[in-house]
Each structure stands twice: as C-alpha cells, then as structure tokens.
C-alpha positions in Angstrom: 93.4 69.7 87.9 94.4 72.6 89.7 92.7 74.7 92.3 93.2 78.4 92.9 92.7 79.3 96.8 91.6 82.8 96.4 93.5 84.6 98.7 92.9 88.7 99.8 95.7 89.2 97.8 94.4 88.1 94.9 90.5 89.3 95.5 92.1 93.1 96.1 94.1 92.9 92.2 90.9 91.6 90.3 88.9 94.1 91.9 92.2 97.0 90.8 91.9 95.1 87.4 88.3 95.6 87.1 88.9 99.6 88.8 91.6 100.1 86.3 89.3 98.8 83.1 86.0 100.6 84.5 88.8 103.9 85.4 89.9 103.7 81.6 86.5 103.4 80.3 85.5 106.5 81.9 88.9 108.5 81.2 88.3 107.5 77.4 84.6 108.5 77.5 85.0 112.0 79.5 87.9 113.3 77.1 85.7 112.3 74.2 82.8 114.1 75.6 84.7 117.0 75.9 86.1 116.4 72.3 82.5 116.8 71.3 81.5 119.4 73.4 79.2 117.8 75.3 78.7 118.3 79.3 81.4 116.0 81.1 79.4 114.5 84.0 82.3 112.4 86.0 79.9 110.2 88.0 76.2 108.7 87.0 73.5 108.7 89.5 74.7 105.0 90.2 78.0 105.5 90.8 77.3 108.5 93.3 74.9 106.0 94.9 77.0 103.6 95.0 80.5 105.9 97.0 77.5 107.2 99.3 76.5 103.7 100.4 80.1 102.8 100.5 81.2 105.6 102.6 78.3 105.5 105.2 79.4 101.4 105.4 83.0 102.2 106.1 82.8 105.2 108.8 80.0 103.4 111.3 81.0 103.0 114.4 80.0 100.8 117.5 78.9 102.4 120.5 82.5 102.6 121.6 83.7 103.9 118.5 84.8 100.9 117.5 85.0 100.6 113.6 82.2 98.2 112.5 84.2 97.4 109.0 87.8 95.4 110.1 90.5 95.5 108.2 93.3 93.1 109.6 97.0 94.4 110.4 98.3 91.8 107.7 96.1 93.4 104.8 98.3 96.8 105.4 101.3 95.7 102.7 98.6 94.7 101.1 97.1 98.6 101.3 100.3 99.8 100.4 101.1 97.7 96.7 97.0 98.5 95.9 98.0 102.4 97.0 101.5 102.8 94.6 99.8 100.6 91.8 96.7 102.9 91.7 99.3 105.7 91.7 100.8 104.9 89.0 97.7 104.3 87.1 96.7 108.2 88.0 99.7 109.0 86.7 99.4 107.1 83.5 95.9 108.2 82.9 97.2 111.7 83.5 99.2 111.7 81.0 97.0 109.7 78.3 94.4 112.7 79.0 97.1 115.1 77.8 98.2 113.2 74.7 94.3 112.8 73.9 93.7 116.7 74.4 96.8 117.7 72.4 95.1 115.2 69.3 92.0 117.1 70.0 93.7 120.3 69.2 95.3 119.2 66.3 92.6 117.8 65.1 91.1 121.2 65.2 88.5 120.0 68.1 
C-alpha cells in the first residue's frame, strides 16, 4: 500500500482547495442575496473573528522585532504558485459574478 508524505506543498493546495470551495460558496450565496434583495453581509461574526485572530498571530513580534511566525526561504515559490492560482481564481469569480448579475437582469431581478 502506498503512503503519501504530506509535504508543504501539498498542505498549502488542500487548504487553496478548501479556500477556493468555501470562496465559491460565498460568491454563490452573496450574488443570490442580492438577487433577492436581501442585505449582503460578506463576512459572519466567525469569519471576522477568525482574520482578527489570524492577523494579530502573524504580525507579533519578539522583543527584537523578530517575527514570531517563520516562514522558510524555500516556501517562497511556494508563495508565489498559491499567489497566481488565487489570482486567477479572483479573476474567474469576477467574471462568474457578472454572468450571474446579467441573469439576474434578465430575469427581471
């Protein structure tokens, strides 16, 4: 039987796959909410949490101001693929917000 080594690599494009779904999700359920007229709220109370805790983690510093989070030289190509993939995702999800908006006004919403 096989084993996978999970590598960096490979922990960074679930966690885009995962992004990518929960982004979709989101994309799909603000453009219908503003189908429907309802107030679009982007973020819950959760996810606000959640970028708050996140960013506070990622911008400590030691005394020295030494970043307390390390991300190795190596992971930087790494960076970079995550950085153009999510890129093109904004742009894909760009453009399936238009094509869902111009339904919405044919569709007389």
């Amino acid at each position: 039987m096989n084993s996978m080594i999970i590598t960096p690599a490979l922990v960074t494009m679930i966690t885009l796959a995962f992004a990518l779904a929960h982004g979709l999700v989101k994309l799909l359920e603000t453009v219908l909410n503003k189908l429907l007229g309802k107030d679009v709220n982007h973020l819950s109370e959760e996810e606000r949490h959640w970028t708050r805790t996140t960013h506070d983690i990622l911008t400590k510093t030691d005394e020295e101001g030494v970043p307390l989070v390390y991300v190795p030289r190596s992971m930087f190509d790494t960076q970079k693929e995550v950085v153009k993939a999510l890129a093109a995702i904004t742009q894909h999800q760009e453009k399936m917000t238009y094509i869902l908006e111009r339904m919405a006004i044919k569709m007389g919403g």
